[in-house]
C-alpha positions in Angstrom: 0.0 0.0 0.0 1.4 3.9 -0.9 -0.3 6.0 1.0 -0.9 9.6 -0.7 1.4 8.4 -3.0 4.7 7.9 -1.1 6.5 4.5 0.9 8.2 4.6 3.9 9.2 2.4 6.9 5.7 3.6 8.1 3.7 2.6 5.5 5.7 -0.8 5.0 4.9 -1.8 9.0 1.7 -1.0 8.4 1.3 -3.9 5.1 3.3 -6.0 7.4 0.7 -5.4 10.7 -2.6 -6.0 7.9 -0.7 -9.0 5.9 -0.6 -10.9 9.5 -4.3 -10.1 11.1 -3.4 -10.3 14.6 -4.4 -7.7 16.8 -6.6 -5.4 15.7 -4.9 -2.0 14.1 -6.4 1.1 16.0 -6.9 4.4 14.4 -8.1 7.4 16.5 -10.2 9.7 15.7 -7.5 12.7 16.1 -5.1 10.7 13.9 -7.9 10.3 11.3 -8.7 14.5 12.1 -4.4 14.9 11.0 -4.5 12.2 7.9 -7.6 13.6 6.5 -6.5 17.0 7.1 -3.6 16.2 4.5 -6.0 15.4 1.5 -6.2 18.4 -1.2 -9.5 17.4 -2.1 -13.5 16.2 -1.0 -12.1 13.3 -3.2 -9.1 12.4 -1.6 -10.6 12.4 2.2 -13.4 9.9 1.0 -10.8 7.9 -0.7 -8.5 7.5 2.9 -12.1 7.7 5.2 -13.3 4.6 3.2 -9.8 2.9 3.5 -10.0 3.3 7.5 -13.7 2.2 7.9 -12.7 -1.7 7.7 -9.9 -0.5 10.9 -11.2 -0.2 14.5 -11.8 3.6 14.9 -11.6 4.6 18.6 -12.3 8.1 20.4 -9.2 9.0 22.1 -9.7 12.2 23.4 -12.7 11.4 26.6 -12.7 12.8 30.0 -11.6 9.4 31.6 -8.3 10.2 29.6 -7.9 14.0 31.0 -6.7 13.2 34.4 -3.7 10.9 32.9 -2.9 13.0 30.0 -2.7 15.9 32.3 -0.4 13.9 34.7 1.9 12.7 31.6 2.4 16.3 30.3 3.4 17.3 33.8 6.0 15.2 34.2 7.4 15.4 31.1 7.2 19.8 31.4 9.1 19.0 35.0 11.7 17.1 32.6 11.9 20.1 30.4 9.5 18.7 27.6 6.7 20.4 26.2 4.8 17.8 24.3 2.2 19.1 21.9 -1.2 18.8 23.1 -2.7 16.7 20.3 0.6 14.4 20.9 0.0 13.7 24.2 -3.8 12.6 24.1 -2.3 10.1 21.2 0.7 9.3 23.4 -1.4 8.6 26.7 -4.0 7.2 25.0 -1.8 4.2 23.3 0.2 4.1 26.7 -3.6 3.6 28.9 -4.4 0.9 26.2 -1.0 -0.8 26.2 -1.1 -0.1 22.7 2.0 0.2 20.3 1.7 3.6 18.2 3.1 3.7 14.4 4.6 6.8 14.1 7.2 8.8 11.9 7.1 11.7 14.3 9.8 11.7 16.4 8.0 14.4 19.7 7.0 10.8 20.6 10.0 9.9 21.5 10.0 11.8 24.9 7.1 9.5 25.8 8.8 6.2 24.9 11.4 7.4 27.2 10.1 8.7 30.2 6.0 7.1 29.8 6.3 3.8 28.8 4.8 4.4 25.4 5.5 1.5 22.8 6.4 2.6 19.2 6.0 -0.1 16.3 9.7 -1.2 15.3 10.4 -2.5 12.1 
C-alpha cells in the first residue's frame, strides 16, 4: 500500500501489521482529524475515510483520559519537555491501552522514554 502516493518504513509496517491479522490496528479519531487534514480534495478524504472504515476507529480524546494525560504532560514539562497537546492525548491514550503507536514523528519519543509508550519497530 502507498499511502498519498509515497512509501516509507511507516507505511511498510503497516502492510506488514494488515498481511498478518493479529491484533486489531487502531486508528483514532485525532489521527484520522491529522490524515484527512492532509487530503487536497473532498475526493481524496473519501478515498483515505473509506480505507480506515474496515480498521477499529476509537475516540481518544474522553474525560476518563484528562486526568492521565494531564499527569503525563506534567512530568514530562518537569523534565523540560513540552509535548504538543494533540501528541500527548495520542501518546497517553496508546500508553492507557498498552497499545503500540506507528509513528514517523519523532515528539514521541519523549514518551517512549520517560511514559512507557511502545512505538512499532520494524
Amino acid at each position: 500500500m502507498i499511502v498519498l502516493g509515497r512509501r516509507s518504513a511507516q507505511v511498510d509496517a503497516l502492510d506488514r501489521l494488515l498481511a498478518t491479522r493479529g491484533l486489531p490496528i487502531l486508528v483514532g479519531d485525532i489521527i484520522m482529524h491529522e490524515v484527512l487534514c492532509g487530503c487536497r480534495s473532498a475526493r481524496h478524504v473519501a478515498q483515505i475515510w473509506q480505507w480506515f472504515e474496515p480498521l477499529l476507529l476509537v475516540s481518544m480524546a474522553g474525560f476518563d483520559l484528562v486526568p492521565r494525560a494531564v499527569a503525563n504532560y506534567q512530568s514530562l514539562r518537569r523534565r523540560g519537555i513540552t509535548p504538543g497537546t494533540v501528541d500527548m492525548i495520542i501518546g497517553t491514550y496508546c500508553v492507557e491501552m498498552g497499545a503500540e503507536l506507528l509513528t514517523a514523528d519523532r515528539d514521541f519519543m519523549p514518551m517512549r522514554d520517560h511514559l512507557g509508550l511502545r512505538l512499532v519497530t520494524d
